[in-house]
C-alpha beads as a LAMMPS data file, in Angstrom:
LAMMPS data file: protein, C-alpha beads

263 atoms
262 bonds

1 atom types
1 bond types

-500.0 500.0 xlo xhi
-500.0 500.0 ylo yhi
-500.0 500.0 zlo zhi

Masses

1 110.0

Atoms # bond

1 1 1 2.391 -326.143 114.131
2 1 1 1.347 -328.048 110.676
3 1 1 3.842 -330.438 110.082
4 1 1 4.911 -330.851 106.262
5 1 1 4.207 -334.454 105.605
6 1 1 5.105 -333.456 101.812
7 1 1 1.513 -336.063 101.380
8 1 1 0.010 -335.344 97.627
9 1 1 -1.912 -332.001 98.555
10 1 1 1.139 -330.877 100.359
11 1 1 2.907 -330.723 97.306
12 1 1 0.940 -327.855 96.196
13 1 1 1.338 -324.244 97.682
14 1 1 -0.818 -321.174 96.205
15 1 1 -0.223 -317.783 96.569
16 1 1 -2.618 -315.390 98.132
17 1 1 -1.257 -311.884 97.269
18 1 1 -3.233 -309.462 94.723
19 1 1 -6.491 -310.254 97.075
20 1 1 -8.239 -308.585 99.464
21 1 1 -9.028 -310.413 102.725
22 1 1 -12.259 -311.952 102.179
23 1 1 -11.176 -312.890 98.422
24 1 1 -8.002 -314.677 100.006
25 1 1 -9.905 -316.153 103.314
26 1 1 -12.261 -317.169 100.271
27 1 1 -9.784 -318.679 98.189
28 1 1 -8.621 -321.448 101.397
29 1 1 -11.677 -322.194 101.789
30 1 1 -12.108 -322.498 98.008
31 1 1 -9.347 -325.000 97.648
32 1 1 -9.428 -326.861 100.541
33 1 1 -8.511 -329.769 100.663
34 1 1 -7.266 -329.992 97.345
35 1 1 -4.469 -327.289 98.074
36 1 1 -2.223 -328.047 100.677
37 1 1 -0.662 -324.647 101.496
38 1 1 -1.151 -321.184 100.896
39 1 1 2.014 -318.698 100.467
40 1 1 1.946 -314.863 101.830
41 1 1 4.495 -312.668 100.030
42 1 1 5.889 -309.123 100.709
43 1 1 2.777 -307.502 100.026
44 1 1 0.707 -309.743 101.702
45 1 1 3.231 -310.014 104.792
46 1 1 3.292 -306.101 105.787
47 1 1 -0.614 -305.955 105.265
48 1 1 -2.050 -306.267 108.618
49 1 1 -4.496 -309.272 107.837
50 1 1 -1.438 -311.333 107.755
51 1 1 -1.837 -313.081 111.029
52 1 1 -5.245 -313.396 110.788
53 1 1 -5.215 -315.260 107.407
54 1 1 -2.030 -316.810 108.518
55 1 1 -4.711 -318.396 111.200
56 1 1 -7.124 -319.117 108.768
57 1 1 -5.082 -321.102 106.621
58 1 1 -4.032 -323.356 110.289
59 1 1 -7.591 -323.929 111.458
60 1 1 -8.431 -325.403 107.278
61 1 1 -6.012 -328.029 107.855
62 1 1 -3.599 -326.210 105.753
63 1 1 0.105 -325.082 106.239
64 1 1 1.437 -321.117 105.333
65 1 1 4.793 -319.994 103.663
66 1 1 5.687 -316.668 104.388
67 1 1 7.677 -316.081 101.329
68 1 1 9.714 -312.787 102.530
69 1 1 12.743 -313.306 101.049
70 1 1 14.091 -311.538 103.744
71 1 1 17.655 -310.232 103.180
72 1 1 19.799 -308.144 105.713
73 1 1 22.395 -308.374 108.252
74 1 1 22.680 -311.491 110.463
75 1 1 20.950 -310.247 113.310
76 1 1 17.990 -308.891 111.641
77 1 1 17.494 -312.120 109.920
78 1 1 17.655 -314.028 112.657
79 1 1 15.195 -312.195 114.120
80 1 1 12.570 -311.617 111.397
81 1 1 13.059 -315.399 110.874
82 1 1 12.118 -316.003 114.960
83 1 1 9.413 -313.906 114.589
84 1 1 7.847 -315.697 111.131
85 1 1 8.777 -319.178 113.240
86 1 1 6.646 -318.507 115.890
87 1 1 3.511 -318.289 114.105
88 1 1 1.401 -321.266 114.280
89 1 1 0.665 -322.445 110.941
90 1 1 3.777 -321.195 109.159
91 1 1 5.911 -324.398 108.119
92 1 1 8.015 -322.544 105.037
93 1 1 9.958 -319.009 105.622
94 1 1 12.832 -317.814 103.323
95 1 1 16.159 -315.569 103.302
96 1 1 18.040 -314.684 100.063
97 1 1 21.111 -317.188 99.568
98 1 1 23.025 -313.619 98.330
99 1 1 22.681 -312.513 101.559
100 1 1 25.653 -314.656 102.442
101 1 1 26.138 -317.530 104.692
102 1 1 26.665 -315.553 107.991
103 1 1 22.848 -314.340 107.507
104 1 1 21.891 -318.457 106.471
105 1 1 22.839 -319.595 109.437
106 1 1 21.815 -316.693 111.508
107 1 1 17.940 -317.465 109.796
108 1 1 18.772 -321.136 110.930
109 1 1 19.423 -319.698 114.533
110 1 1 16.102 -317.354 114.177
111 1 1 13.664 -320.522 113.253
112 1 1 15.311 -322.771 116.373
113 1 1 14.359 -319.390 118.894
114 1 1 11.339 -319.075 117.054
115 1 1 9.969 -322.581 117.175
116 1 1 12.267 -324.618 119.844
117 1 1 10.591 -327.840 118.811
118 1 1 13.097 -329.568 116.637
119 1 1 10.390 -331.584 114.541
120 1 1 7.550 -328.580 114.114
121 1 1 10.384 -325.664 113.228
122 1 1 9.426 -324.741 109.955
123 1 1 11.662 -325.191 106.706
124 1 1 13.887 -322.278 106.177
125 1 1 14.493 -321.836 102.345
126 1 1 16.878 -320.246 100.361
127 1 1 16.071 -318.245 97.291
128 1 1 18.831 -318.826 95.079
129 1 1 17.872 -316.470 91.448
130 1 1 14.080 -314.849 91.006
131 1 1 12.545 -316.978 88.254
132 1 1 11.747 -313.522 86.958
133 1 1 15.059 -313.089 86.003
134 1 1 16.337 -314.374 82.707
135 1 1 19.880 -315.211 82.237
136 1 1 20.793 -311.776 79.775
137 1 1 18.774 -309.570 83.121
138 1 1 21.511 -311.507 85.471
139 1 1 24.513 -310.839 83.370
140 1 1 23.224 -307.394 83.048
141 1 1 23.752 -307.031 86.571
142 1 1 27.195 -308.055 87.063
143 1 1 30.682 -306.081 85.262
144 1 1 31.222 -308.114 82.019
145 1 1 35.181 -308.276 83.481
146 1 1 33.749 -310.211 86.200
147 1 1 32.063 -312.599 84.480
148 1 1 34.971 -313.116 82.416
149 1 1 37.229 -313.458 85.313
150 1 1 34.115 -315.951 87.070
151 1 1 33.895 -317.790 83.669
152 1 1 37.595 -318.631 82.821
153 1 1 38.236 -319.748 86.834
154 1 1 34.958 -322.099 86.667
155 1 1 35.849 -322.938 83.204
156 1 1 32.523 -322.148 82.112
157 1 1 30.429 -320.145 79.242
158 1 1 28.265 -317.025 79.975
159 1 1 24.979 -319.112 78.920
160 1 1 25.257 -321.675 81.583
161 1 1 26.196 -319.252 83.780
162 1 1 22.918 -318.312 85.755
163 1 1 22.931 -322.174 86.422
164 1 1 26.280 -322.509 88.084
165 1 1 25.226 -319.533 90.107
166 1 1 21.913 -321.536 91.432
167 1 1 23.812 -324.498 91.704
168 1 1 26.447 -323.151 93.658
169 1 1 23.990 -320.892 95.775
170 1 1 21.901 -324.100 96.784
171 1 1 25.255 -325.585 97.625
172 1 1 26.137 -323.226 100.380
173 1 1 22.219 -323.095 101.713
174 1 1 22.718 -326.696 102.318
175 1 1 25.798 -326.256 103.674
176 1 1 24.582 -323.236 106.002
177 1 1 21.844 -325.936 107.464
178 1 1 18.694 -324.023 105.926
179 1 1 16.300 -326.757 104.785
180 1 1 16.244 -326.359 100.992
181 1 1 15.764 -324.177 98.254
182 1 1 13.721 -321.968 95.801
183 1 1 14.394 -322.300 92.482
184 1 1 13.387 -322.636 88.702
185 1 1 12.535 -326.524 87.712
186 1 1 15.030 -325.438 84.819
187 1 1 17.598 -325.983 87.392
188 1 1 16.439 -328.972 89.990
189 1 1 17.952 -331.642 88.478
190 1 1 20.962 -330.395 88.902
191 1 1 20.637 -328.697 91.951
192 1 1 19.033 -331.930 93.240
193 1 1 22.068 -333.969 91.719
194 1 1 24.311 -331.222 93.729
195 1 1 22.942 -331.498 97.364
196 1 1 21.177 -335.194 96.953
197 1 1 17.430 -336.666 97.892
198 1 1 16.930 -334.832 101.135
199 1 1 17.357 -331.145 100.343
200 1 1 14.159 -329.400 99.599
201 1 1 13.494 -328.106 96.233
202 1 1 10.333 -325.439 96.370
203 1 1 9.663 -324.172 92.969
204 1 1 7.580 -321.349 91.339
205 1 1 7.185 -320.253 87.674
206 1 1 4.783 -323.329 87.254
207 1 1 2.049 -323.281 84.486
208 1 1 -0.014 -325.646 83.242
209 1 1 1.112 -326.409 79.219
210 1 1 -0.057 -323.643 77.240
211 1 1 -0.011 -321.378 80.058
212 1 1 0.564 -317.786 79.805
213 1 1 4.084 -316.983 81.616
214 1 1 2.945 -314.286 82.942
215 1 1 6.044 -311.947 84.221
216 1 1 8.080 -314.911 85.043
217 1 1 11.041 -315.989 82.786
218 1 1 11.797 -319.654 83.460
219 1 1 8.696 -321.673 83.655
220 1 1 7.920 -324.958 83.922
221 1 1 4.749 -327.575 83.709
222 1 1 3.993 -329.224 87.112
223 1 1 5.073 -332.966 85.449
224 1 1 8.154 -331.390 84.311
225 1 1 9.066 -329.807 87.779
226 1 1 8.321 -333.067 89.605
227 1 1 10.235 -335.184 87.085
228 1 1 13.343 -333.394 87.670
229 1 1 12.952 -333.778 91.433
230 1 1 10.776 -330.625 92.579
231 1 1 9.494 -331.203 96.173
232 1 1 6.841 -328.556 96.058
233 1 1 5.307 -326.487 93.148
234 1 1 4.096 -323.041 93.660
235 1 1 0.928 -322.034 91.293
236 1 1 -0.780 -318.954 91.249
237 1 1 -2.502 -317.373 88.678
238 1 1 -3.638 -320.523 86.647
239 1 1 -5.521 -322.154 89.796
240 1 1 -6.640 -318.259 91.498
241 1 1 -7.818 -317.119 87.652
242 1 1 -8.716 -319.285 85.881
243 1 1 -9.538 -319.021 82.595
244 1 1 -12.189 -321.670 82.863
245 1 1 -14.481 -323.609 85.677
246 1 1 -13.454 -322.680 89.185
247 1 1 -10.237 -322.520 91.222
248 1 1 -11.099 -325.774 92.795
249 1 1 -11.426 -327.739 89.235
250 1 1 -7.740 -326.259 88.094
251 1 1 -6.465 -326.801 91.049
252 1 1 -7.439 -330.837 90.804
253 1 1 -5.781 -330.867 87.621
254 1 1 -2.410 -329.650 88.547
255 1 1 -3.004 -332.163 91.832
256 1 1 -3.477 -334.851 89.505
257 1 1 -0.888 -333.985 86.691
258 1 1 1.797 -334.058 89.892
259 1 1 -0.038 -337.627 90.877
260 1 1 1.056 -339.021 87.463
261 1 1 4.201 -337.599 87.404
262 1 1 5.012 -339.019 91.111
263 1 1 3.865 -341.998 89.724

Bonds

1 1 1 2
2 1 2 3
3 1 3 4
4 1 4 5
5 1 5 6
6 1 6 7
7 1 7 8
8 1 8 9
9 1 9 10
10 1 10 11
11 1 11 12
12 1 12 13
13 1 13 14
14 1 14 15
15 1 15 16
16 1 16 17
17 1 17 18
18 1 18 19
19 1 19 20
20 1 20 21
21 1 21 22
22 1 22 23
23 1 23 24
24 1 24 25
25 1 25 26
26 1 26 27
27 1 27 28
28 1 28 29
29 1 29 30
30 1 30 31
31 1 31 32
32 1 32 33
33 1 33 34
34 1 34 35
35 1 35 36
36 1 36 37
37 1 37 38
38 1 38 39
39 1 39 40
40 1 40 41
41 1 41 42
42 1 42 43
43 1 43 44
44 1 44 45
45 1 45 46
46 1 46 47
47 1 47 48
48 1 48 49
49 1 49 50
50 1 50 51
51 1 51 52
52 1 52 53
53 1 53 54
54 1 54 55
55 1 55 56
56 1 56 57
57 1 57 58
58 1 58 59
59 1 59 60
60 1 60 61
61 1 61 62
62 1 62 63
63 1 63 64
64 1 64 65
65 1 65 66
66 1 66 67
67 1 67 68
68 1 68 69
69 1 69 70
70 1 70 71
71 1 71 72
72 1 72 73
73 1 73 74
74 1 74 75
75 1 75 76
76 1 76 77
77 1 77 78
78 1 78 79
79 1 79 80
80 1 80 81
81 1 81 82
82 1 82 83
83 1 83 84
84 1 84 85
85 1 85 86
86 1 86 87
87 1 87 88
88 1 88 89
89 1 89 90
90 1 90 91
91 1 91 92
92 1 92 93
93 1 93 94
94 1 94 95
95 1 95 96
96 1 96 97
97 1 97 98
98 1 98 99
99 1 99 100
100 1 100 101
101 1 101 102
102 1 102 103
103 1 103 104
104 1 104 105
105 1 105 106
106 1 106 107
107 1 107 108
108 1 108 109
109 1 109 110
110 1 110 111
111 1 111 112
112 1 112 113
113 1 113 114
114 1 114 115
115 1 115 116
116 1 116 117
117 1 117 118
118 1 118 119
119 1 119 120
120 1 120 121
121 1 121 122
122 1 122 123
123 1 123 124
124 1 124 125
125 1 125 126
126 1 126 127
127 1 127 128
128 1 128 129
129 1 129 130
130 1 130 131
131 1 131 132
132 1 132 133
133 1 133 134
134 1 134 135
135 1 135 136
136 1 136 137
137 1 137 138
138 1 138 139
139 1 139 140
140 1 140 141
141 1 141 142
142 1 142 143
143 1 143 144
144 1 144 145
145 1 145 146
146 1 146 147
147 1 147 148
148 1 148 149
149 1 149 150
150 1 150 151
151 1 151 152
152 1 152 153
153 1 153 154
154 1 154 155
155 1 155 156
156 1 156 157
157 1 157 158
158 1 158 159
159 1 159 160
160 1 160 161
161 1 161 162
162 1 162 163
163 1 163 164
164 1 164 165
165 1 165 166
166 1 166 167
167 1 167 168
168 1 168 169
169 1 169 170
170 1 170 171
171 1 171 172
172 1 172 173
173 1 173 174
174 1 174 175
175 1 175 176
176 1 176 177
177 1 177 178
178 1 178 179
179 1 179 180
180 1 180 181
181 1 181 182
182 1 182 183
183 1 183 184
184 1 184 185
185 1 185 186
186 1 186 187
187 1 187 188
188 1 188 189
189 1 189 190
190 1 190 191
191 1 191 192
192 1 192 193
193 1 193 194
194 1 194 195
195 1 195 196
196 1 196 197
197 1 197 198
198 1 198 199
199 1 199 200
200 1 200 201
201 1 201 202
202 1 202 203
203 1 203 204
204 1 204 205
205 1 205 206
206 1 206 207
207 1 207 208
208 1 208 209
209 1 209 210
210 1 210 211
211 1 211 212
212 1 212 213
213 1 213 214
214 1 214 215
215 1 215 216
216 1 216 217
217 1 217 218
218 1 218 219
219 1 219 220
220 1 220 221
221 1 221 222
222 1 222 223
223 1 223 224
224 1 224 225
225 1 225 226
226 1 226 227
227 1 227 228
228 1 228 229
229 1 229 230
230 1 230 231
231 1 231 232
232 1 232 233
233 1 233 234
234 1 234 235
235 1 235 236
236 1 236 237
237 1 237 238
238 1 238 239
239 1 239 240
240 1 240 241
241 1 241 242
242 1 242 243
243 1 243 244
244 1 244 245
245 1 245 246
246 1 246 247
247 1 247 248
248 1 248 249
249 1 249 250
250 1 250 251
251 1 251 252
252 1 252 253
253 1 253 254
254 1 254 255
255 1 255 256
256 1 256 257
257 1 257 258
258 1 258 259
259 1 259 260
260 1 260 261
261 1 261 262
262 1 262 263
């Protein structure tokens, strides 16, 4: 199992979905050892290439996140969680904090059964709110009498509310025993002032300033994110298109923008 040492190039995860297997096995190879880990989503999870570059990644010297974002009842977690756990190379997995905390700490069980060994398990994140979603999409979803009722007991306004919702969501993660978070930079520094130095904070949304956002809503630069107390950044599109010189050159500059900002 590759051990997250959270070392500079560890701080750095890039995704591998929208490519094809040779493009992705490609793309390690492209970045190592500038990049320290690659992250498989959905669609890259239920293709069947998924173990193989899962393998790939391990034998580079670099660590996998199956970002699933799995979210079910407790014993299906707990064993999609096992089963992610048990595949060497894969040091981040995730569960949707709204799947409530009976299914957190039934992914907690999943990645001890999965990977006995205490200090290899992998990290088992939370997702707290997509970084898709903009605070009007999130109060879309929810009865306006409820967020009343939510707003007046929390004695809070409707525009802070997608915060206090991330906030409080990273507050029971921690308190389920998963091993951090994901969630917008926009909201680490108080997440991180919330559940103190040791949680892990795993954003996404990052671009480079002057970026295009893409389709996600709350973005962030990479000194911005690590300022506010971001343990690893997730970049995709800026490092695996870019719109000038090769993966490997933007991916040194986001390595050394999150060097400066580390200090």
């Amino acid at each position: 199992m590759r051990i997250l040492s959270l070392k500079l190039t560890d701080r750095l995860c890039v995704p591998l979905d929208g490519m094809d297997t040779d493009e992705a096995r490609q793309c390690v190879d492209d970045l190592y050892p500038l990049v320290g880990g690659f992250k498989l989503g959905h669609e890259r999870i239920q293709k069947q290439d998924a173990g193989v570059l899962t393998r790939h990644i391990f034998d580079a010297g670099c660590w996998a996140f199956w970002d699933g974002k799995i979210i079910d009842i407790p014993e299906t977690v707990k064993n999609g969680v096992s089963s992610a756990a048990a595949w060497p190379g894969v040091s981040m997995t995730n569960v949707m904090c709204l799947g409530g905390r009976a299914m957190m700490k039934s992914a907690v069980e999943g990645v001890s059964i999965g990977c006995p060994d205490l200090e290899a398990r992998p990290w088992v994140l939370g997702v707290t709110v997509l970084t898709s979603i903009s605070p009007d999409e999130l109060l879309d979803m929810i009865p306006s009498e409820f967020i009343h009722a939510i707003c007046e007991y929390s004695r809070t306004d409707k525009s802070s509310f997608l915060t206090s919702l991330v906030c409080h969501l990273a507050q029971m993660a921690k308190e389920c025993g998963l091993d951090g978070v994901v969630a917008s930079a926009q909201e680490t520094t108080l997440i991180r002032n919330r559940v103190g130095p040791n949680f892990k904070i795993i954003t996404p949304g990052i671009r480079p300033a002057g970026g295009d956002a893409n389709d996600q809503k709350r973005t962030t630069t990479p000194t911005v994110a690590i300022e506010a107390g971001s343990d690893v950044l997730i970049v995709g599109r800026p490092i695996t298109q870019p719109k000038s010189g090769t993966r490997a050159d933007a991916a040194k500059r986001i390595v050394d923008e999150i060097a400066t900002a580390l200090g």
